[in-house]
N, C-alpha and C positions, 0 to 999 in steps of 0.2 A: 267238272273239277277245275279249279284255279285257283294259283296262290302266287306269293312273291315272299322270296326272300333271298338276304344276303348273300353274293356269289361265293366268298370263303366258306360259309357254314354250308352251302350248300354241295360244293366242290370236295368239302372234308366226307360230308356225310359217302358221296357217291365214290370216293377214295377206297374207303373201306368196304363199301359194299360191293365192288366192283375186286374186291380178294375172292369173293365166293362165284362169280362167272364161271360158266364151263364154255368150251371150246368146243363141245362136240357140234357138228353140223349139224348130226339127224334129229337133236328135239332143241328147234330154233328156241325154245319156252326158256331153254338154262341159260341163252346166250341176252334173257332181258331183267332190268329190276322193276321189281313189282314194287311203285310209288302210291301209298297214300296219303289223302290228306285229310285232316279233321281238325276243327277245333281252333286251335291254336301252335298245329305243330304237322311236320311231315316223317312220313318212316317209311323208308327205304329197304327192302329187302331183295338177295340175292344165292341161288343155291347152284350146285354141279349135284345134288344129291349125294354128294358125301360131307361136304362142311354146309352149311345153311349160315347168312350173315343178315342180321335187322338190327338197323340203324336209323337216326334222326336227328331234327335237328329242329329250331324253332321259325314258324313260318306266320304270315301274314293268308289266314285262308279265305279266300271269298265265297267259295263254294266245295264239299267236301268230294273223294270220290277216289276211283282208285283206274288205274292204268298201268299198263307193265310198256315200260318202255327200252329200245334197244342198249343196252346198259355200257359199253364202251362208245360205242358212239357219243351218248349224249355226255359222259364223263369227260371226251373230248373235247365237246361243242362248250361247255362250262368251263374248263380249263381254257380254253383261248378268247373267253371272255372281258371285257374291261371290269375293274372292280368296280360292281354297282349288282343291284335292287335284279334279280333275274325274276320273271313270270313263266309258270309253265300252265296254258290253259288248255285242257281237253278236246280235241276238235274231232269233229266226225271222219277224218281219215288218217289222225292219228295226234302228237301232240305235237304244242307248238310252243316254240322256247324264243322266246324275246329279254334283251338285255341292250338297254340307248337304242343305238339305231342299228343294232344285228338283230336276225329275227330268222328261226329255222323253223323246220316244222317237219318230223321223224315219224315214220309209220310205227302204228304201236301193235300190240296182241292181246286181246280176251283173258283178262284177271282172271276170269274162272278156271282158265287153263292152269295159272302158276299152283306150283307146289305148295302142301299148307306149311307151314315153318312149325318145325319139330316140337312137340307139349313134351318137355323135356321139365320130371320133379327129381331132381339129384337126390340121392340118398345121405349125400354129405358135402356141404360146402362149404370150401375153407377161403379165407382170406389174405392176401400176398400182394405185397410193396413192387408197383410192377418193374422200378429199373432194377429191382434185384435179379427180378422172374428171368426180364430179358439177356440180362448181362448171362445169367449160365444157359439160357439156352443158345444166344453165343456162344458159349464155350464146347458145349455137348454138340453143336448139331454140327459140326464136322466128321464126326465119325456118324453119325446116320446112313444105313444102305440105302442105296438108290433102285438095288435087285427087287423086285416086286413078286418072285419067287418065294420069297423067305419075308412074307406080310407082317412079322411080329419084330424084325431088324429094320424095319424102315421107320419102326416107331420110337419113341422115345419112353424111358419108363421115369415116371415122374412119382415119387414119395413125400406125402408132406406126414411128418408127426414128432412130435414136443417141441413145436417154435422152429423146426428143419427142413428146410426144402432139400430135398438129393434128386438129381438128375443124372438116368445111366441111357449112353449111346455107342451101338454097337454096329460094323460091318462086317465082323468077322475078322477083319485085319488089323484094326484099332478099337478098343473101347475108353472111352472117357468117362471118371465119375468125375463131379460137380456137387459139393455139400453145404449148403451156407445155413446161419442163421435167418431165421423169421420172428420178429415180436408179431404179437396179436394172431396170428393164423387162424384159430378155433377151432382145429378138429384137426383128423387126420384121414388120412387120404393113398392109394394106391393105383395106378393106373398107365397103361400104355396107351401115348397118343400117336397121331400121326405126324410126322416130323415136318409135314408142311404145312398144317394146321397150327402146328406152336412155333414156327419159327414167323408165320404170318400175323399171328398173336403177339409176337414178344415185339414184331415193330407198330403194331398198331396200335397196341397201350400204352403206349408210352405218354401219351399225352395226359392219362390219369396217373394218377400218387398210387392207389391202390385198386386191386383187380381181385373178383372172386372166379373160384373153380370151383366147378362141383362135376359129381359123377354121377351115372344112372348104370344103370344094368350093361345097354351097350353103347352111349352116347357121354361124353364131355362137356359139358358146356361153361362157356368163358364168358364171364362179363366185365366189362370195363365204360365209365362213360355215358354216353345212349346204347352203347352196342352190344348186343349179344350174340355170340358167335359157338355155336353147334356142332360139334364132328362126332362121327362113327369113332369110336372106343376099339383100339386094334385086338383082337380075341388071340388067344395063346396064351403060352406061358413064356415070357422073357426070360434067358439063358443065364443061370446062375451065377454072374457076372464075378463071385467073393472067390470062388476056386479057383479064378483064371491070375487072380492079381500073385505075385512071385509073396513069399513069406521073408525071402530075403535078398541076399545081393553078393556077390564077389565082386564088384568092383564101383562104384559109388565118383562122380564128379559133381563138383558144385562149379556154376560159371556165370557169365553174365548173360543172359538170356538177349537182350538184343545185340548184343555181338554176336551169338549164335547163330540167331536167325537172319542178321544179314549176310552173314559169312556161308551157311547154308543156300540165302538164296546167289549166290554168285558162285560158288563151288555147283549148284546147278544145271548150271547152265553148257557143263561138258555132261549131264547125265541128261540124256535122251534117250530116243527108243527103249524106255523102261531102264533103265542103266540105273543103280540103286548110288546112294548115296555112303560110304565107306567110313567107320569113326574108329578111330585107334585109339586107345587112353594110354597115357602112358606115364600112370602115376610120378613116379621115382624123378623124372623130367618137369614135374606137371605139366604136361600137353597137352589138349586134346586135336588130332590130327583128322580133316575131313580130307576128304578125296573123291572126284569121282573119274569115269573115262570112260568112250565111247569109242569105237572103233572106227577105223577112217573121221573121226571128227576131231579128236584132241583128249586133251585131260586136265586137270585143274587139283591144285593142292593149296588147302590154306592149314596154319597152324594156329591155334588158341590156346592162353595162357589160361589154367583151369584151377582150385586146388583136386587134388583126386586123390582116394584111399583105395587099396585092394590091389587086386592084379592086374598084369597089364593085359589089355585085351583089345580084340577088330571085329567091329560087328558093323552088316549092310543092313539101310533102311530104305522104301520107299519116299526119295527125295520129298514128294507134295505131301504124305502123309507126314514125315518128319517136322515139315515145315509149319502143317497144321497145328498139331500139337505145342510146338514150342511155342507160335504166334499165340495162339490162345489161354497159355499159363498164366497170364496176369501175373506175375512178379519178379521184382527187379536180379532176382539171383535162384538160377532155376537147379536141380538136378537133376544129372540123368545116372538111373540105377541097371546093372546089367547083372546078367546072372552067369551066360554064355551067350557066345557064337548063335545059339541053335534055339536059346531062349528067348519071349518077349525081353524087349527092354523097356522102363517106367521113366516116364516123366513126369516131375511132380513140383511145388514150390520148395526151397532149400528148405523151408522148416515147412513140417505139418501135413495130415494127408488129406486135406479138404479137395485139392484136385489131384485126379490122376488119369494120366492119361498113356495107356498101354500100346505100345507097338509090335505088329508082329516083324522080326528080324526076315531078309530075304536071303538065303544062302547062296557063298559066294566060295568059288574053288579054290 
């Protein structure tokens, strides 16, 4: 096997493929990408056995053939490349990457060993604008658990149907919905992914206008581009996400959302060792009053001009959880809706309920 081609196209291709590496030690075979070449073109693949990623790009082939080569390494050896023409030629104790006058040469592994990359036929695939896709899964995958106990919270529930993408993410302590318009989609669609799967997705498509999804029984699969990128399909049932959201409010502020979130994050900075973050409303004044205090450290008090409706009320938040949600509202004048003390509180955009993003209160004496 040997080909040459351009170090950017070649550098992009092993970017993306180099998302699906595993890290395990004991089967060195996940830790390489299995490179082909044929024809007029090279493809790239790369698995942990839970996501699979086969990529490509266009290449000058001399001879066709295939090798699995160590897949970070040589992603690095390409990155610190001059921009020019790179060769990688097969050689009997493993390959060898030449580019001007550098020239390496990386032990490889027996192609027969790699994984075959998943015959995945979706029973339905829909079509979606990808800076849309990426932009809410921005926004959702802050509330995604990281607890690997609770396998159907680490994932994301993603609905595509009537031209609607809706994206719901849950830890338990926060959930976020995400509902935007889609022209074109073509179908509809239900499915829980894995939240490092789509959040690895929303940055790697970017570089296409448009991305298809499709679903199978227990697999997702994403296309964008050359690539096609494979994950296990999280099994359960996602938690009923419509009965947890409040039907109303007793106290309601509209504000400016980056004054918020700077003023939150510097009001922070006396909440430590879990020390929750304090909001008073106090309509009648229009107030809103953060606070927080830590014991032998200090305390911190800032005051924000708000309008607010309802009663006056104090409720504690988890400062980074706080901060998540507000950061990721996208718009210029946010609310925050409270019910009680002892209730989540909603944050949403001042008009409309395409995002929301639910907090659980942390109780304070």
């Amino acid at each position: 096997m040997k080909f040459t081609v351009a170090r950017t196209e070649l550098l992009d291709a092993l970017s993306i493929a180099s998302k699906g590496l595993s890290s395990r030690t004991t089967l060195p075979i996940l830790g390489g990408m299995l490179v082909s070449a044929e024809q007029d073109s090279i493809t790239i693949q790369a698995t942990d056995l839970e996501i699979s990623i086969r990529t490509g790009c266009k290449a000058n082939v001399e001879s066709a053939g295939k090798i699995v080569v160590p897949g970070r390494l040589v992603t690095d050896i390409v990155r610190s490349l001059p921009e020019a023409a790179v060769t990688i030629e097969q050689q009997p104790t493993g390959a060898a990457v030449t580019c001007g006058q550098s020239s390496f040469v990386v032990r490889s592994l027996t192609p027969d060993d790699f994984p075959k990359f998943p015959d995945v036929t979706p029973s339905v695939m829909v079509s979606l604008p990808t800076d849309v896709f990426s932009n809410v899964v921005h926004q959702v995958s802050k509330a995604v658990s990281r607890d690997e106990t609770r396998p159907v919270l680490t994932g994301v529930l993603v609905v595509v149907e009537q031209d609607s993408l809706k994206m719901v993410a849950t830890d338990s302590y926060r959930l976020c919905v995400r509902e935007v318009s889609v022209e074109g989609s073509g179908g509809s669609l239900e499915a829980v992914v894995p939240g490092r799967a789509i959040e690895d997705v929303s940055r790697l498509a970017l570089s296409s206008e448009r991305m298809g999804l499709g679903v199978s029984e227990n697999q997702v699969v994403f296309t964008f581009g050359e690539t096609t990128f494979v994950s296990r399909r999280i099994e359960g049932s996602f938690p009923n996400y419509r009965q947890l959201l409040p039907q109303g409010y007793e106290t309601r502020v509209i504000i400016d959302r980056l004054e918020l979130i700077d003023a939150v994050k510097r009001v922070s900075l006396m909440a430590v060792h879990n020390s929750p973050i304090r909001v008073k409303i106090t309509p009648d004044e229009r107030v809103v009053t953060l606070t927080a205090q830590t014991q032998d450290i200090g305390e911190a008090r800032e005051d924000l001009e708000a309008d607010a409706a309802g009663s006056p009320i104090e409720i504690a938040f988890n400062h980074a959880y706080l901060a998540d949600g507000i950061s990721v509202a996208d718009s210029d004048k946010i609310a925050i809706e409270v019910v009680s003390p002892l209730k989540p509180g909603v944050i949403k955009p001042a008009e409309g309920d395409d995002f929301i993003y639910l907090l659980m209160p942390v109780r304070i004496g």
